[in-house]
N, CA, C and O of each residue as an XYZ file, in Angstrom:
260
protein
N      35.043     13.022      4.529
C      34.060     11.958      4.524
C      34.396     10.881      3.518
O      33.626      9.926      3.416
N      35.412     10.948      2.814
C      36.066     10.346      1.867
C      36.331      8.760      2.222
O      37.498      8.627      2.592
N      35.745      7.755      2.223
C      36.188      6.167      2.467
C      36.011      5.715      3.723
O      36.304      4.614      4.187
N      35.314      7.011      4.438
C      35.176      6.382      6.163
C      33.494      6.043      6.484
O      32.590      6.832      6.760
N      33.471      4.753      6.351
C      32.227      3.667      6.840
C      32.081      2.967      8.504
O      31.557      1.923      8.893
N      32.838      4.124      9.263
C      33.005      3.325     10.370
C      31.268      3.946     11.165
O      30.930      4.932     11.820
N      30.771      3.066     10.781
C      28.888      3.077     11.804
C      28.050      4.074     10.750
O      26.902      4.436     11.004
N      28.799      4.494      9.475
C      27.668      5.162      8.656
C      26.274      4.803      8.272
O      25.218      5.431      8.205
N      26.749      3.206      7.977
C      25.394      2.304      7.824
C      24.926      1.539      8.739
O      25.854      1.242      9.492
N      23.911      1.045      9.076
C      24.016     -0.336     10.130
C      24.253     -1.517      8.931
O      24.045     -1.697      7.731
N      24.794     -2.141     10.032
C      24.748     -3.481      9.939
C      23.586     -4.333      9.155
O      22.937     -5.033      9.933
N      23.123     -4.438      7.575
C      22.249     -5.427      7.039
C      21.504     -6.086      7.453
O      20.315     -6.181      7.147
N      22.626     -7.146      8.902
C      22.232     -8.542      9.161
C      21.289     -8.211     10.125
O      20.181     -8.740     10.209
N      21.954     -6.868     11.248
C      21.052     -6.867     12.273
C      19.949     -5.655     11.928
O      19.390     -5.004     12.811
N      19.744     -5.475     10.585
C      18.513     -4.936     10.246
C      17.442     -5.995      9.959
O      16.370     -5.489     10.290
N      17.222     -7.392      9.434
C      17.314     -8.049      8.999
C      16.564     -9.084      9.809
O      15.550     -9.695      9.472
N      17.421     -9.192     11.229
C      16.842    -10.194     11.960
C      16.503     -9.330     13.465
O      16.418     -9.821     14.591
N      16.361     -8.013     13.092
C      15.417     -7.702     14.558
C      14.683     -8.492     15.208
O      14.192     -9.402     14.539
N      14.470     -8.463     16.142
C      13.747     -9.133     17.059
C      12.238     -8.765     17.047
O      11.273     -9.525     16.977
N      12.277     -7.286     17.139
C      11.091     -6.962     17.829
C      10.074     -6.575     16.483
O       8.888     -6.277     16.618
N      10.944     -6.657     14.883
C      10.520     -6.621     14.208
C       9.854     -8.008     13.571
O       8.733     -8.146     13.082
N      10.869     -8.946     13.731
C      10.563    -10.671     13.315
C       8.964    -10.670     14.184
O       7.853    -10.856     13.687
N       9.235    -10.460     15.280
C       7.746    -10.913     16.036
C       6.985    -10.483     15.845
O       5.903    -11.069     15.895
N       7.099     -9.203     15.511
C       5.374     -8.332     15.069
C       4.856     -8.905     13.474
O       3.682     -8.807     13.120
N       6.126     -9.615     12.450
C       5.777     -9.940     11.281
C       5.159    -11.996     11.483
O       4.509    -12.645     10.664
N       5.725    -12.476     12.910
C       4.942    -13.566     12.825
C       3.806    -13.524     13.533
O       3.249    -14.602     13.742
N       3.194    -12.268     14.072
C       2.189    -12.091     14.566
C       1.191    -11.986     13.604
O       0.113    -12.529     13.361
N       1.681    -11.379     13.278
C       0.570    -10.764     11.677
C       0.510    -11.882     10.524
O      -0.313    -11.792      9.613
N       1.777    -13.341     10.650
C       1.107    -13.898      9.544
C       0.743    -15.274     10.297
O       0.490    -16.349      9.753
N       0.768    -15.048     11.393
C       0.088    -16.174     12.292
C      -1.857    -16.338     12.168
O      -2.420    -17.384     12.495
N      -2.482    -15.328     11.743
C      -3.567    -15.055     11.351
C      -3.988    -15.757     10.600
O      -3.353    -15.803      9.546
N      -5.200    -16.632     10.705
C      -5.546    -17.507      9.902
C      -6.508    -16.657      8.454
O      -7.117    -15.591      8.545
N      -6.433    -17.156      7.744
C      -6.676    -16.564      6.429
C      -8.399    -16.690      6.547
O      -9.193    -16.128      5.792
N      -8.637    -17.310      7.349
C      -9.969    -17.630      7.625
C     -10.295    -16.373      8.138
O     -11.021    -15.705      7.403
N      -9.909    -15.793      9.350
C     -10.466    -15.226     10.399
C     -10.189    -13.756      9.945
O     -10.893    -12.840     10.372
N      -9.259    -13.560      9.162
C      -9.028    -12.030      8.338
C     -10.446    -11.757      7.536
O     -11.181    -10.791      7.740
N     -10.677    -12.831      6.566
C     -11.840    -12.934      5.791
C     -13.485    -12.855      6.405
O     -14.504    -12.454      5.844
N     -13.289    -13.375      7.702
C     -15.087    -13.091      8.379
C     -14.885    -11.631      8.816
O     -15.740    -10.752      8.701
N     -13.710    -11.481      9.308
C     -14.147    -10.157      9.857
C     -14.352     -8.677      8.260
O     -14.979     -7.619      8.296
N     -13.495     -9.311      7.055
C     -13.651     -7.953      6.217
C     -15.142     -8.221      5.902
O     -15.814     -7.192      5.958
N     -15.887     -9.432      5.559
C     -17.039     -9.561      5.331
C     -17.947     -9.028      6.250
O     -18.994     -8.557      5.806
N     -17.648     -9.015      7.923
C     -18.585     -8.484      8.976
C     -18.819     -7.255      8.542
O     -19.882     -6.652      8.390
N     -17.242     -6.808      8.278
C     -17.195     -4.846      7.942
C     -18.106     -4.736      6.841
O     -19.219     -4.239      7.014
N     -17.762     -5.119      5.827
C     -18.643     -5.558      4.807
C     -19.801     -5.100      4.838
O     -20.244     -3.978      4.592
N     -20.280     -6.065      5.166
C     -22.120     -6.264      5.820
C     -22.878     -5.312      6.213
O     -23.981     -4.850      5.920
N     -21.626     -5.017      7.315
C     -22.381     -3.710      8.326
C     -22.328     -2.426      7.224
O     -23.313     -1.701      7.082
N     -21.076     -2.217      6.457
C     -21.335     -1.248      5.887
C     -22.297     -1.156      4.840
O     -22.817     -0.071      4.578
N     -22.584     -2.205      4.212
C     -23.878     -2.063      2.764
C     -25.375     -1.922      4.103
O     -26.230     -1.058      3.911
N     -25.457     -2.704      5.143
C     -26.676     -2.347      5.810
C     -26.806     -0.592      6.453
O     -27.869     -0.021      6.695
N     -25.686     -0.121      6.587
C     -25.811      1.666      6.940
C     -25.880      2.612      5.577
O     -26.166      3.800      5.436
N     -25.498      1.585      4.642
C     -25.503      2.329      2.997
C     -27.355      2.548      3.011
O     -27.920      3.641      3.024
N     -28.197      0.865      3.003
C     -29.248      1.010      3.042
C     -30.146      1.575      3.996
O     -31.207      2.090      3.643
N     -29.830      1.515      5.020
C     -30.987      2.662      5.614
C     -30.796      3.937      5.740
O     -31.593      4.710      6.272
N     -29.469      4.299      5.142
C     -29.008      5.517      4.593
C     -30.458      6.454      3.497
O     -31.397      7.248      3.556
N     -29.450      5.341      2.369
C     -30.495      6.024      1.628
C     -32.074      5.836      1.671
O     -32.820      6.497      0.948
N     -32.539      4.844      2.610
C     -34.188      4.765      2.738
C     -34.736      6.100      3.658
O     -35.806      6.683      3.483
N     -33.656      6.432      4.732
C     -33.869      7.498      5.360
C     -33.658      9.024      4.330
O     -34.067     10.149      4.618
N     -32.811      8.558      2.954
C     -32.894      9.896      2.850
C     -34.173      9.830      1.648
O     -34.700     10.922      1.433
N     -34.559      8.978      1.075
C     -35.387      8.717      0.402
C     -36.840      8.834      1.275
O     -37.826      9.090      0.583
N     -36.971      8.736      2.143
C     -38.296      8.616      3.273
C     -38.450     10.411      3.053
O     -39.434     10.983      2.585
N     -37.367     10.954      3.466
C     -37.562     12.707      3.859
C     -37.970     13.914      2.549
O     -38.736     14.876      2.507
N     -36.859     13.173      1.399
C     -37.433     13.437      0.617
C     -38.291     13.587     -0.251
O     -38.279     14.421     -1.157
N     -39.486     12.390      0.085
C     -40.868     12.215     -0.152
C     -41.584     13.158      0.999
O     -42.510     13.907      0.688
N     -41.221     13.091      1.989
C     -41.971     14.636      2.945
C     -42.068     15.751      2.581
O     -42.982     16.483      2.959
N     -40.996     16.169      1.638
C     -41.412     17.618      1.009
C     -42.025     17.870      0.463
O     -42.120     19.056      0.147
């Protein structure tokens, strides 16, 4: 195995400039910085509103006992 590089590595360049990799990375920064941001805020939202009737529901039951 001594000095023989024949296909051990790939090729840099064509790691580099994949195709199918380039496109999935201008897909993802084609995303407007806007539209990333409403939706973490939607998640957001929704999640502090299931936090709160979380705990009002568990706060409601525990006044039943």
């Amino acid at each position: 195995m001594s000095g023989d590089s024949s296909g051990a590595k790939p090729n840099a360049k064509s790691e580099i400039f994949d195709p199918t990799f380039t496109n999935f990375v201008r897909r993802i920064v084609s995303v407007p910085h806007s539209e990333i941001k409403a939706k973490l805020d939607a998640e957001r939202e929704a999640k502090r509103a299931s936090m709160v009737s979380a705990s009002r529901v568990s706060a409601s039951s525990s006044k039943a006992h």
